[in-house]
VEXDREN-2710 file (C-alpha; in Angstrom, 1 decimal):
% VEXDREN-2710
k/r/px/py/pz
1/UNK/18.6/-23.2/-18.7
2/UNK/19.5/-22.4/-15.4
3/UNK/22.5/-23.5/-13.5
4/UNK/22.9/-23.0/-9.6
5/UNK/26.9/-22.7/-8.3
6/UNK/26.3/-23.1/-4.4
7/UNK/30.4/-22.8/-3.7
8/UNK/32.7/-20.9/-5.3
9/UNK/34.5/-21.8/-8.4
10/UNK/37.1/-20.4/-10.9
11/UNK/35.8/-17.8/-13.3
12/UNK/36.6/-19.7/-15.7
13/UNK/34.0/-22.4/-15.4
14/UNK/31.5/-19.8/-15.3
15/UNK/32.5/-18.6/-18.1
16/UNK/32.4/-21.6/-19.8
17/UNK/28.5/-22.1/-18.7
18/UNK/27.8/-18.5/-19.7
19/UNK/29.3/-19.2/-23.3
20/UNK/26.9/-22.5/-23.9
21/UNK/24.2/-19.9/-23.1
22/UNK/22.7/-20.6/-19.6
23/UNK/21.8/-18.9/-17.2
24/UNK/24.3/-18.4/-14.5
25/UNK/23.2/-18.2/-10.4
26/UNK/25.9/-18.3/-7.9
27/UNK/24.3/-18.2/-4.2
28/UNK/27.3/-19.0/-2.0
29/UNK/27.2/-20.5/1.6
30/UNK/23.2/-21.5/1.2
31/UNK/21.7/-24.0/3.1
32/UNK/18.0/-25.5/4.1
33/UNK/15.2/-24.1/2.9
34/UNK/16.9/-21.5/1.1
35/UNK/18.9/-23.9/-0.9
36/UNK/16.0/-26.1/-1.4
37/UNK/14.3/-22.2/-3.0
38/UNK/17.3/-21.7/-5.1
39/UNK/17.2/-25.2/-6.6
40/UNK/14.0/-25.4/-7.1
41/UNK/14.0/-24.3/-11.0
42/UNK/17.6/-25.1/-11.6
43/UNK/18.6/-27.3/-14.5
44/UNK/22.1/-27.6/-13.1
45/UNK/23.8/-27.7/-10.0
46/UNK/27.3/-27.2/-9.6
47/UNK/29.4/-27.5/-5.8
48/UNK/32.3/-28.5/-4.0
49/UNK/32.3/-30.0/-1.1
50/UNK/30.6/-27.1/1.2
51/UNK/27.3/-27.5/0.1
52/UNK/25.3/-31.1/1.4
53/UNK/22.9/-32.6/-1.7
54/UNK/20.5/-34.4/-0.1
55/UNK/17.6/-36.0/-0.6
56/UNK/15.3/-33.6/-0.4
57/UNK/17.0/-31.1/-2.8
58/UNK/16.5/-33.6/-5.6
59/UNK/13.0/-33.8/-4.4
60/UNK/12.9/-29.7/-4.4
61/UNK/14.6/-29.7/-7.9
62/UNK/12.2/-31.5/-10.5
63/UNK/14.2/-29.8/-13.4
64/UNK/17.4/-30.8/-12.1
65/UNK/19.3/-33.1/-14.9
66/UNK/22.7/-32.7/-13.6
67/UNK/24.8/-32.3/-10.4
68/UNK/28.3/-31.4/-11.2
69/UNK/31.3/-31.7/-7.9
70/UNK/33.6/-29.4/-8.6
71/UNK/36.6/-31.8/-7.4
72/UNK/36.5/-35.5/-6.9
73/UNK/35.0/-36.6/-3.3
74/UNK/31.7/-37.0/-3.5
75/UNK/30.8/-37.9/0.3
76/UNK/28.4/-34.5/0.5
77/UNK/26.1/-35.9/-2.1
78/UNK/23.3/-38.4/-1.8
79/UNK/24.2/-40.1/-4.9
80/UNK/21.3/-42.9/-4.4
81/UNK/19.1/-40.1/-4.8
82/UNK/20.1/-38.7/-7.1
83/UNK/19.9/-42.1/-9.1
84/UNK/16.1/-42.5/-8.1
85/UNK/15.2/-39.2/-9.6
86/UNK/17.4/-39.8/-13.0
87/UNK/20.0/-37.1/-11.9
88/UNK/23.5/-37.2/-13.3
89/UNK/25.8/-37.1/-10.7
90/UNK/29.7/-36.4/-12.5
91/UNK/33.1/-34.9/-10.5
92/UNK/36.2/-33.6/-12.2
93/UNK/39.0/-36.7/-11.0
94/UNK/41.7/-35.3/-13.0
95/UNK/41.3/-31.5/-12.5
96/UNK/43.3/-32.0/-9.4
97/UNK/45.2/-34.8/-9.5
98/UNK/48.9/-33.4/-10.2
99/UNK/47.9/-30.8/-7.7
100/UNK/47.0/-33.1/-4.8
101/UNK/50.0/-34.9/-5.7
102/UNK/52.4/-32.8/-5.9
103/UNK/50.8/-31.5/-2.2
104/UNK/51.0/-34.9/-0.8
105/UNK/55.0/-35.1/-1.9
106/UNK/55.0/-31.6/0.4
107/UNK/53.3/-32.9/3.4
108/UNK/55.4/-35.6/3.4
109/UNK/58.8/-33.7/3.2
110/UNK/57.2/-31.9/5.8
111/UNK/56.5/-34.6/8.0
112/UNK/60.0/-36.5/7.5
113/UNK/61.7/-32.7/8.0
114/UNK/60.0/-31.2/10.2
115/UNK/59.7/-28.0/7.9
116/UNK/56.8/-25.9/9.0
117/UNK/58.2/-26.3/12.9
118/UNK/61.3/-25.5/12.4
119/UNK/60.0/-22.4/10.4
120/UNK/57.7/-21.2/12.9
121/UNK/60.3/-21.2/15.3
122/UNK/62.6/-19.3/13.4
123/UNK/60.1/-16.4/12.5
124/UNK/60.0/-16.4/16.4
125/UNK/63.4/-16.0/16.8
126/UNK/64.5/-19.1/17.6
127/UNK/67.9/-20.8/16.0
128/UNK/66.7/-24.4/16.6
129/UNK/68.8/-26.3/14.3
130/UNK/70.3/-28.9/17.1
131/UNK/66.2/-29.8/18.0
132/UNK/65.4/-31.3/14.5
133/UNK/67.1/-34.4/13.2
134/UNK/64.9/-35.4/9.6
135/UNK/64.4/-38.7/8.0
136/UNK/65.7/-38.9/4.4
137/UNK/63.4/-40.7/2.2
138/UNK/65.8/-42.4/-0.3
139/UNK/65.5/-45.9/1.2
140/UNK/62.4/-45.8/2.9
141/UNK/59.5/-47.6/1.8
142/UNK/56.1/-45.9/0.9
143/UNK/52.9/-47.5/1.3
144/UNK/50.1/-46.3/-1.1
145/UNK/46.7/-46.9/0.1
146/UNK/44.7/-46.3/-3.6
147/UNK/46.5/-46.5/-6.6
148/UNK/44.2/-44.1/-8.1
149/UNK/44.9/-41.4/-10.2
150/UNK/47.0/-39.2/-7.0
151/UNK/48.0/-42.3/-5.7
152/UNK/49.9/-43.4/-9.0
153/UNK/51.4/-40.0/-9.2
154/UNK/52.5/-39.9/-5.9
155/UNK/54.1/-43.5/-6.4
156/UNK/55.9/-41.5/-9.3
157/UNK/56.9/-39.1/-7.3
158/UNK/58.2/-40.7/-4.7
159/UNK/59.2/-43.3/-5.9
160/UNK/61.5/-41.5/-8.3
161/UNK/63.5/-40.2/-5.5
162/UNK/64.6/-43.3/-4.3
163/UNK/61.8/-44.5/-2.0
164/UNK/60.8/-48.4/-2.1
165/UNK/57.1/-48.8/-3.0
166/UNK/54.1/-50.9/-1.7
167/UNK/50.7/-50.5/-2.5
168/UNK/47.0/-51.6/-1.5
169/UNK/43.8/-51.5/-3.6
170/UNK/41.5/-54.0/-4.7
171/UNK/40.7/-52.4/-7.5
172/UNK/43.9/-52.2/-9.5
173/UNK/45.7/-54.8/-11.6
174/UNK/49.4/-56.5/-10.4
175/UNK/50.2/-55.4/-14.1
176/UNK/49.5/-51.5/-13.4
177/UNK/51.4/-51.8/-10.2
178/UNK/54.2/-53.2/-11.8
179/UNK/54.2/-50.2/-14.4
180/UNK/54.8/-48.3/-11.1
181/UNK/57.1/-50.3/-9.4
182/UNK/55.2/-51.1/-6.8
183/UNK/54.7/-54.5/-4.8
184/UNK/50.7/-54.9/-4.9
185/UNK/50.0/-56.2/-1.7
186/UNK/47.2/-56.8/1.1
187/UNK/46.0/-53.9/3.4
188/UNK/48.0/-55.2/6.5
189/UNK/51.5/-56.1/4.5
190/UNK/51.3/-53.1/3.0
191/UNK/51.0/-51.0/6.4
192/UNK/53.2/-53.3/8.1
193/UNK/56.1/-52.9/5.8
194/UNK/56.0/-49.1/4.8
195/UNK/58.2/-46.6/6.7
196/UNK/55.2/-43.7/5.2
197/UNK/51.7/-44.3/4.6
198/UNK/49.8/-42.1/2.4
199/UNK/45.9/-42.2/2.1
200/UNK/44.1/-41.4/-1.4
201/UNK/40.7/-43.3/-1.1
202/UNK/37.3/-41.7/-0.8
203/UNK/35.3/-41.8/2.3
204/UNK/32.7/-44.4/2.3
205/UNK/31.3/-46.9/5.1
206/UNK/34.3/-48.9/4.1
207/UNK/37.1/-46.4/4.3
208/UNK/35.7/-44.6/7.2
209/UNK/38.7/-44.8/10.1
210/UNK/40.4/-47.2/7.9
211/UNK/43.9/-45.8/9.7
212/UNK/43.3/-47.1/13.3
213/UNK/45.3/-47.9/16.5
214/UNK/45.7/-51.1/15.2
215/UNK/47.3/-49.6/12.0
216/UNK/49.5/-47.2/13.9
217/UNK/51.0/-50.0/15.8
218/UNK/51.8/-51.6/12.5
219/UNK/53.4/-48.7/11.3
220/UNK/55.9/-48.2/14.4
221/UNK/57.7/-45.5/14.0
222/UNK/56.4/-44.4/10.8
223/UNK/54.6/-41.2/8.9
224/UNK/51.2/-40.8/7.7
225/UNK/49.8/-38.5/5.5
226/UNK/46.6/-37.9/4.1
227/UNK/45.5/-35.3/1.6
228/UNK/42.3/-37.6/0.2
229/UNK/39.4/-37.7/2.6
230/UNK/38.8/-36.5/6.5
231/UNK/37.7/-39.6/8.2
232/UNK/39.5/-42.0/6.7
233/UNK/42.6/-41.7/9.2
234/UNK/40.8/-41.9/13.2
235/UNK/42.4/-38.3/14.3
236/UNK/42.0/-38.9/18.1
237/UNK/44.1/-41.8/17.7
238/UNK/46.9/-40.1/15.6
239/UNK/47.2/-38.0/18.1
240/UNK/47.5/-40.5/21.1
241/UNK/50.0/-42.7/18.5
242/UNK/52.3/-39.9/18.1
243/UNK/52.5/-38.0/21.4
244/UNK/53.3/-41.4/22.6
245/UNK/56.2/-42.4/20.3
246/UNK/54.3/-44.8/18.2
247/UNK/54.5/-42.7/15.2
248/UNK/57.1/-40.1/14.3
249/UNK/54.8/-38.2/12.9
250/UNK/51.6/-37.1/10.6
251/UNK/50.5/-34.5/7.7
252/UNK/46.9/-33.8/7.1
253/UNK/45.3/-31.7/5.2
254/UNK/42.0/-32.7/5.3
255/UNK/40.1/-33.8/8.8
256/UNK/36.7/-35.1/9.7
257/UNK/35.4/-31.5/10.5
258/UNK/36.0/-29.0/8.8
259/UNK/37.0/-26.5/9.0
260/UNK/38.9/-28.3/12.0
261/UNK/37.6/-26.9/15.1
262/UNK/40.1/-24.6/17.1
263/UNK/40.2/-26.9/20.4
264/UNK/41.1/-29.6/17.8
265/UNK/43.9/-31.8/19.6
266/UNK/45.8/-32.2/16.1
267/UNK/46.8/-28.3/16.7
268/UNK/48.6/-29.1/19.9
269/UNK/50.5/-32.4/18.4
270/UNK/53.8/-30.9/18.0
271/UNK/54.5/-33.7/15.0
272/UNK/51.7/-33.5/13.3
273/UNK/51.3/-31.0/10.4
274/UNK/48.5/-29.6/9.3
275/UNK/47.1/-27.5/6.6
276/UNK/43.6/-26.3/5.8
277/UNK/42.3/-28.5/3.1
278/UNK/44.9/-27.2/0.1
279/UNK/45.5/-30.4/-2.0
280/UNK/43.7/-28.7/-4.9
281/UNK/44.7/-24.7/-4.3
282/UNK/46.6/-24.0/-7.0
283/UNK/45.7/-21.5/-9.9
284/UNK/45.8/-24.4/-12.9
285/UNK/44.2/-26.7/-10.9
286/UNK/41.1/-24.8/-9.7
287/UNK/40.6/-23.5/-13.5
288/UNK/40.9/-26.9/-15.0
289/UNK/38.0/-28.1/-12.2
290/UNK/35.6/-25.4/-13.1
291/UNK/35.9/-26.2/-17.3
292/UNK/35.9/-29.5/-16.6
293/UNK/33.1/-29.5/-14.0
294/UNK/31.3/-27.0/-16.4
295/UNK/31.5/-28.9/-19.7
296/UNK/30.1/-32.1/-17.8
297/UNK/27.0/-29.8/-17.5
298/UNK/26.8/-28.6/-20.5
299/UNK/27.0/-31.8/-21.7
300/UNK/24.0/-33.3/-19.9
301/UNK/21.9/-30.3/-20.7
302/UNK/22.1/-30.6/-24.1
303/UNK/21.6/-34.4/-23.7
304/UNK/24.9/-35.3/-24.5
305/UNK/27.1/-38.6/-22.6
306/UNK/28.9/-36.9/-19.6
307/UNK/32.4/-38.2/-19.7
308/UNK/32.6/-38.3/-15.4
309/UNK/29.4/-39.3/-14.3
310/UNK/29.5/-41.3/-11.3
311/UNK/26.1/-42.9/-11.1
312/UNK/25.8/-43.6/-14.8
313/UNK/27.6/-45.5/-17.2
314/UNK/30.6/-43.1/-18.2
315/UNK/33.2/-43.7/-20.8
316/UNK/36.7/-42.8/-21.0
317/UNK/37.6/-40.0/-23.1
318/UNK/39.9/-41.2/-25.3
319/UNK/37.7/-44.1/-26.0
320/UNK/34.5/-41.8/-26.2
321/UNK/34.7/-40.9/-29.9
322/UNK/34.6/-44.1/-31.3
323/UNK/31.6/-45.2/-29.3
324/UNK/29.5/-41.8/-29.4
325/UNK/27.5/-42.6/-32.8
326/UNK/26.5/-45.8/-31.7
327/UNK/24.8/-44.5/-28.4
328/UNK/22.3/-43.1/-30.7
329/UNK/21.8/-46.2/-32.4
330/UNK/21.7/-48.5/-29.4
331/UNK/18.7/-46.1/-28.0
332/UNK/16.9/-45.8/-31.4
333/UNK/16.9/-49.7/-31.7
334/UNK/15.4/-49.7/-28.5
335/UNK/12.8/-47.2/-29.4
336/UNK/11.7/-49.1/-32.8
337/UNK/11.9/-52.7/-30.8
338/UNK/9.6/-51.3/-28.2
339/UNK/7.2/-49.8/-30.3
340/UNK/6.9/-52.7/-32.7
341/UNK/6.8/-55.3/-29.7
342/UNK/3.2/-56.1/-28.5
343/UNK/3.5/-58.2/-25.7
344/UNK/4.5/-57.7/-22.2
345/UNK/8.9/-56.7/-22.1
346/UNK/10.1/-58.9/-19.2
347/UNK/13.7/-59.2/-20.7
348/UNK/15.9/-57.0/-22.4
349/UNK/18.9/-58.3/-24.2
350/UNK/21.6/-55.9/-26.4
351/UNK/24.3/-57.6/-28.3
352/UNK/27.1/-56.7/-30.1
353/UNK/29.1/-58.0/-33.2
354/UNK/32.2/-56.8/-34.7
355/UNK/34.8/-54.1/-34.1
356/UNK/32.4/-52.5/-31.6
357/UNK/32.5/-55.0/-29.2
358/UNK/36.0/-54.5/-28.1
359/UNK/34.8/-51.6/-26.6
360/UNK/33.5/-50.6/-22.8
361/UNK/29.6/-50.5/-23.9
362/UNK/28.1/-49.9/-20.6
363/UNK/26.8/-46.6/-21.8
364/UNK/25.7/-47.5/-24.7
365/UNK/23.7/-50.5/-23.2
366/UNK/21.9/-48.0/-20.7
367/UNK/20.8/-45.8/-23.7
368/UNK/19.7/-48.7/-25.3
369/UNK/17.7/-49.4/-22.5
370/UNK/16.4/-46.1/-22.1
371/UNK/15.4/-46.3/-25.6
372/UNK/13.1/-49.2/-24.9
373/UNK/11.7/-47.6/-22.1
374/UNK/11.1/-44.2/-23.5
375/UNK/7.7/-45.6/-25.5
376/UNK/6.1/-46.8/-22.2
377/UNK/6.2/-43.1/-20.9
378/UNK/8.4/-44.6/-18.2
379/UNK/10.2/-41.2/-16.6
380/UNK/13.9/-43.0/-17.4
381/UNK/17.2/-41.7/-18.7
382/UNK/20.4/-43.4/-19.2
383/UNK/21.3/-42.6/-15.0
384/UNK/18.0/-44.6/-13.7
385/UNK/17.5/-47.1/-16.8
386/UNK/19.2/-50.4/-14.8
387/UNK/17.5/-49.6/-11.8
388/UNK/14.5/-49.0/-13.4
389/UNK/14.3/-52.5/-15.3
390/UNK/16.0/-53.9/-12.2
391/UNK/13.1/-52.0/-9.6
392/UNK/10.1/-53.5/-12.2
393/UNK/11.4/-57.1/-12.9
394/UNK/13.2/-56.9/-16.2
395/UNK/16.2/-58.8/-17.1
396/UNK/19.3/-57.0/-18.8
397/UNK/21.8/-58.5/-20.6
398/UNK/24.8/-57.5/-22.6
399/UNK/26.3/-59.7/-25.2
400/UNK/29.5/-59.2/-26.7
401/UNK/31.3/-61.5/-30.3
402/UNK/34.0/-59.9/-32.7
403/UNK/32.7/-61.7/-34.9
404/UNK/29.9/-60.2/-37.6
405/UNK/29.0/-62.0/-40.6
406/UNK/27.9/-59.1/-42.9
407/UNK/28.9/-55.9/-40.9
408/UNK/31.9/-53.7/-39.4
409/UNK/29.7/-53.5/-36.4
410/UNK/26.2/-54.6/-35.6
411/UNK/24.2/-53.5/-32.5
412/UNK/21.3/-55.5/-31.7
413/UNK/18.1/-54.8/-28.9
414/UNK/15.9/-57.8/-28.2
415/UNK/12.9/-57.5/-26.0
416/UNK/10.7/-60.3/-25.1
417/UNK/8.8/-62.3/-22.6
418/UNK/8.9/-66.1/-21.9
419/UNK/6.3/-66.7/-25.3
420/UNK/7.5/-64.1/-27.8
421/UNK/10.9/-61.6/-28.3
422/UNK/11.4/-58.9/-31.1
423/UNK/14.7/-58.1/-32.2
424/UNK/16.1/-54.5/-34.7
425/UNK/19.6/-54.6/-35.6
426/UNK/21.4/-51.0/-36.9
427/UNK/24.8/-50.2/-37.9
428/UNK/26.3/-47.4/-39.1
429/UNK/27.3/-46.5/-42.7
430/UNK/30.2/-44.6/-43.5
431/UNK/30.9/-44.2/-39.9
432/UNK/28.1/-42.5/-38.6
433/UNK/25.2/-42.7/-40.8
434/UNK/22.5/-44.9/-38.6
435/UNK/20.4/-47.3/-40.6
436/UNK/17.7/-49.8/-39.3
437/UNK/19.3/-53.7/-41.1
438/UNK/17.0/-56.2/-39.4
439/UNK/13.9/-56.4/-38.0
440/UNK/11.9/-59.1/-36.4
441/UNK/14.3/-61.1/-38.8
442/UNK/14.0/-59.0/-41.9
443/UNK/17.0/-57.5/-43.7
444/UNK/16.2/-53.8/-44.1
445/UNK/17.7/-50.9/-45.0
446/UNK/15.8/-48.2/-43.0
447/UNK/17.1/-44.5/-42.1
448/UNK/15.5/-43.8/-38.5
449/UNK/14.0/-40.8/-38.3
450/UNK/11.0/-38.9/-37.2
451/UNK/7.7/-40.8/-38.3
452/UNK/8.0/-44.5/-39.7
453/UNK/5.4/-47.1/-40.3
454/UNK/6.0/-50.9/-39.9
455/UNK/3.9/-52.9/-42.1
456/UNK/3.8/-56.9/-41.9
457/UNK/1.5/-58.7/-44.7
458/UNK/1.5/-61.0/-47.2
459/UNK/3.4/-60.5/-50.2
460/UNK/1.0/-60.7/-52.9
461/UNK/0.2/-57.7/-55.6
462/UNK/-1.2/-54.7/-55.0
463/UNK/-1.0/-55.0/-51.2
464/UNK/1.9/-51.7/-51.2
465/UNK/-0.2/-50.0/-53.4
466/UNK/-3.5/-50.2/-51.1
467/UNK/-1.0/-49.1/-48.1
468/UNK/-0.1/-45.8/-50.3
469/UNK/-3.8/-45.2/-51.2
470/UNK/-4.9/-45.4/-47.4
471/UNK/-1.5/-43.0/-46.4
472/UNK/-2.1/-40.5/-49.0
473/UNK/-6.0/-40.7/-48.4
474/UNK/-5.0/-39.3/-44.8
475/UNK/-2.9/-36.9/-46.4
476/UNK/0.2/-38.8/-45.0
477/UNK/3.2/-38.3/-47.2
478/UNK/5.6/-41.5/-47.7
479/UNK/9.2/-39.8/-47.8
480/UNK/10.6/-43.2/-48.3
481/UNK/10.5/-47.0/-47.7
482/UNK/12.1/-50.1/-47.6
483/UNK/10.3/-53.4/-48.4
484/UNK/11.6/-56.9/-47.5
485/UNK/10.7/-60.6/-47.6
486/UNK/11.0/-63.8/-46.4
487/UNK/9.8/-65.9/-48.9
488/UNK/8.3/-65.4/-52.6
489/UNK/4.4/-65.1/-51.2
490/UNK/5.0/-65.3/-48.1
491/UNK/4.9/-62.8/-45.4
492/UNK/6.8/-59.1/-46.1
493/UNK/7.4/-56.0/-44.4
494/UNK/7.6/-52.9/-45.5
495/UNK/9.3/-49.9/-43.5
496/UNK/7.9/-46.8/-44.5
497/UNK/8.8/-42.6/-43.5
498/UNK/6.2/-40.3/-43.2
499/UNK/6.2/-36.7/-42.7
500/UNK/3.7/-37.2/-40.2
501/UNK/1.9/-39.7/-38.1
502/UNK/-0.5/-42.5/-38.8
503/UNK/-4.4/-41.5/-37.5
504/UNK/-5.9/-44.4/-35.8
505/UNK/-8.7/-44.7/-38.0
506/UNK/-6.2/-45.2/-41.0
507/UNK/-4.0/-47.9/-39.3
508/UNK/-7.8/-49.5/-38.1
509/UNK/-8.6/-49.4/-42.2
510/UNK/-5.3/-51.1/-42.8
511/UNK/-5.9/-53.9/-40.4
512/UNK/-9.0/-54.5/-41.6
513/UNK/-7.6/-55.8/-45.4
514/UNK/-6.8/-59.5/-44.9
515/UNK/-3.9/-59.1/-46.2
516/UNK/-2.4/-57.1/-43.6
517/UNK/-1.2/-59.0/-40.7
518/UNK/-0.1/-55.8/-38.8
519/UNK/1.0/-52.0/-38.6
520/UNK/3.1/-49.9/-36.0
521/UNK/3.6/-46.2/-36.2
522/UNK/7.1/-45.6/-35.2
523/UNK/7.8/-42.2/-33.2
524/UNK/11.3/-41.6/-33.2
525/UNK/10.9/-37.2/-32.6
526/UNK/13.3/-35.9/-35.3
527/UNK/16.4/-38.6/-34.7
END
């Protein structure tokens, strides 16, 4: 397959895509119709953040599974879109992290020291050593704004050299912050009490000049520093804060244009350091972006869960091996529920019992759902499924009990409308051995794979022998089966695999023997 590199990455990562056996294209610095030509048969995608992944390159790129960023902002691609055509969309958050840390402890020495002045004015012969009087940080108070992955490292950091810490972000618990040793506070507190404020949020609509005037004036006398996103601090208004005393000074590294335009008024600020966009230049921490970034794609191009994926359900890595068998499962329940389900699916409901359930199962619930799609030729993958049940009416649900009455762990898919609902149940034998246990209220024991037929009839003599004389009459061989019943002459059904499919006018010779109530063929394609 072929994968398109738009900016330039470490050889490494290359490598890495050259070893899985795909086709490598790098065409650096391409843009507009060219890009939308070079994209055009590309499987994968891989860029910083030079190259802008819009709309219509997903609409240009109908083989495109994946879009990998090799880094963690995301703000140059149109992840929405991505969504609507089922593309992956993944970054590499922690090939950077101790690098962008470890450059916003630097910047911010260099603010409080006024390092790279001083320098400069030494190479030009200067011996200025009675114009610079530095702020020590033991004492001070840092305020974190993201207690991310940088941010907590920074709070390490920092904080290990004596600095008092606050931090702000909704999305973090008081008990991580503690861990830290940092006061979780509101936005305003936490800019109000800091001495430095350092940025490590992404920029989005919300975040967008979230460091204004107004937050300058809080900060009297204080240092930012941002090595996360350009935009997020207002630059004009840095300037105006610290030529007039508000601030004592800045460090940015990355700025709202780049790369920052020469008459840029940041270049005049005396106080303000700058640097062009190095929070990830190091040697170790480009290579481990480009693996990283590369074995995300090859990941998704061999249809396999992509650890980072931003716009589909992801799963953390240390958790991801003992979750990975039952994605499988989830999606092959979802396959057999479909297929076995006549009515009209307006709900979807997956449940889990057992050990399983203590797990983060959002990715297993999409595949689930793209398994029930999958048999309605829907065009759906485990990135679109929830907008695709949420864009055509169908309710989703997830249930979760660690309880499980006969089973380590039991994964169940239910479809159904407001008159009728199907459910199969699977679990996994000695670990990862997938096996059908209940359907439509049957205990089974059925190994999914390739081509399966689902008989329902009444339980009386001969009836599985007149199913085996119609199979092998159209030279279908039965590789194994699995009969169950309700009640003695009741109904029963029998799960059969086939090395091939059912004809039509077999199934329509089955249905027509009273006996039979019905029959499904079962595709399942090799799983």
């Amino acid at each position: 397959m072929k994968v398109l590199v738009t900016d330039p990455i470490a050889d490494a990562g290359l490598d890495r895509l050259r070893e899985a056996g795909h086709d490598v294209e790098t065409a650096y610095d391409v843009e507009g119709d060219a890009l939308l030509d070079a994209v055009s048969d590309a499987h994968g995608l891989i860029v910083r953040s030079g190259t802008e992944v819009t709309e219509a390159v997903f609409d240009a790129a109908d083989d495109l599974v994946i879009v990998g960023r090799a880094g963690i902002g995301v703000d140059n691609i149109d992840i929405d879109a991505a969504t609507d055509h089922g593309v992956i969309v993944a970054n590499a958050p922690e090939g950077n992290v101790r690098a962008a840390a470890e450059h916003s402890v630097a910047m911010t020495f260099a603010a409080a020291r006024s390092i790279p002045q001083a320098h400069g004015r030494l190479k030009d012969g200067e011996w200025a050593k009675g114009d610079y009087l530095g702020t020590e940080l033991n004492g001070k108070t840092l305020g974190v704004v993201g207690l991310g992955r940088v941010g907590q490292e920074v709070a390490k950091r920092l904080g290990g050299l004596g600095m008092d810490l606050v931090a702000y972000d909704p999305y973090i618990g008081e008990e991580r912050a503690e861990q830290l040793g940092a006061d979780l506070v509101e936005f305003d507190e936490c800019i109000e009490r800091a001495d430095f404020v350092t940025v490590h949020v992404p920029l989005t609509d919300e975040t967008e000049g979230l460091l204004g005037e107004d937050e300058f004036a809080q900060l009297e006398d204080g240092y930012v520093v941002n090595v996360a996103r350009g935009g997020v601090v207002d630059e004009d208004a840095l300037v105006d804060a610290v030529e007039d005393g508000v601030l004592a000074g800045a460090a940015l590294d990355v700025f709202a244009e780049e790369p920052l335009p020469a008459d840029s008024p940041l270049l005049d600020a005396d106080d303000i350091v700058v640097t062009p966009h190095l929070g990830a230049s190091t040697q170790a921490a480009q290579e481990h972006v480009a693996t990283s970034t590369a074995d995300q794609v090859v990941a998704a191009l061999n249809d396999e869960p992509v650890l980072n994926a931003l716009n589909a359900p992801s799963v953390d890595e240390s958790s991801f091996g003992r979750i990975e068998p039952y994605i499988g499962l989830a999606e092959t329940a979802g396959k057999v529920a479909a297929q076995l389900f006549d009515g009209r699916i307006e709900r979807v409901e997956v449940s889990y019992e057992g050990d399983i359930a203590a797990e983060d199962l959002e990715l297993v619930t999409a595949s689930a759902q793209k398994g029930v799609f999958d048999p309605l030729e829907w065009q759906v993958n485990a990135v679109n499924a929830p907008r695709v049940a949420e864009e055509r009416g169908i309710d989703v649900k997830e249930s979760k009990t660690r309880q499980s009455e006969d089973f380590q762990s039991l994964v169940s898919v239910t479809v159904g409308n407001s008159d009728e609902e199907l459910t199969v149940s699977g679990t996994l034998f000695a670990g990862d051995d997938p096996r059908l246990v209940k359907i439509d209220g049957y205990r089974v024991d059925a190994v999914p794979h390739g081509h399966m037929l689902a008989a329902r009839n009444e339980d009386e003599p001969g009836v599985i022998g007149f199913i085996g004389t119609v199979l092998g009459d159209a030279d279908v061989n039965i590789a194994g089966m699995f009969n169950a019943r309700e009640t003695i002459g009741g109904e029963a059904l029998t799960v059969y695999n086939l090395d091939s499919t059912v004809p039509e006018a077999a199934l329509d010779e089955l249905l027509a023997d009273e006996r039979i109530i019905d029959v499904h063929n079962i595709e399942l394609n090799g799983e």
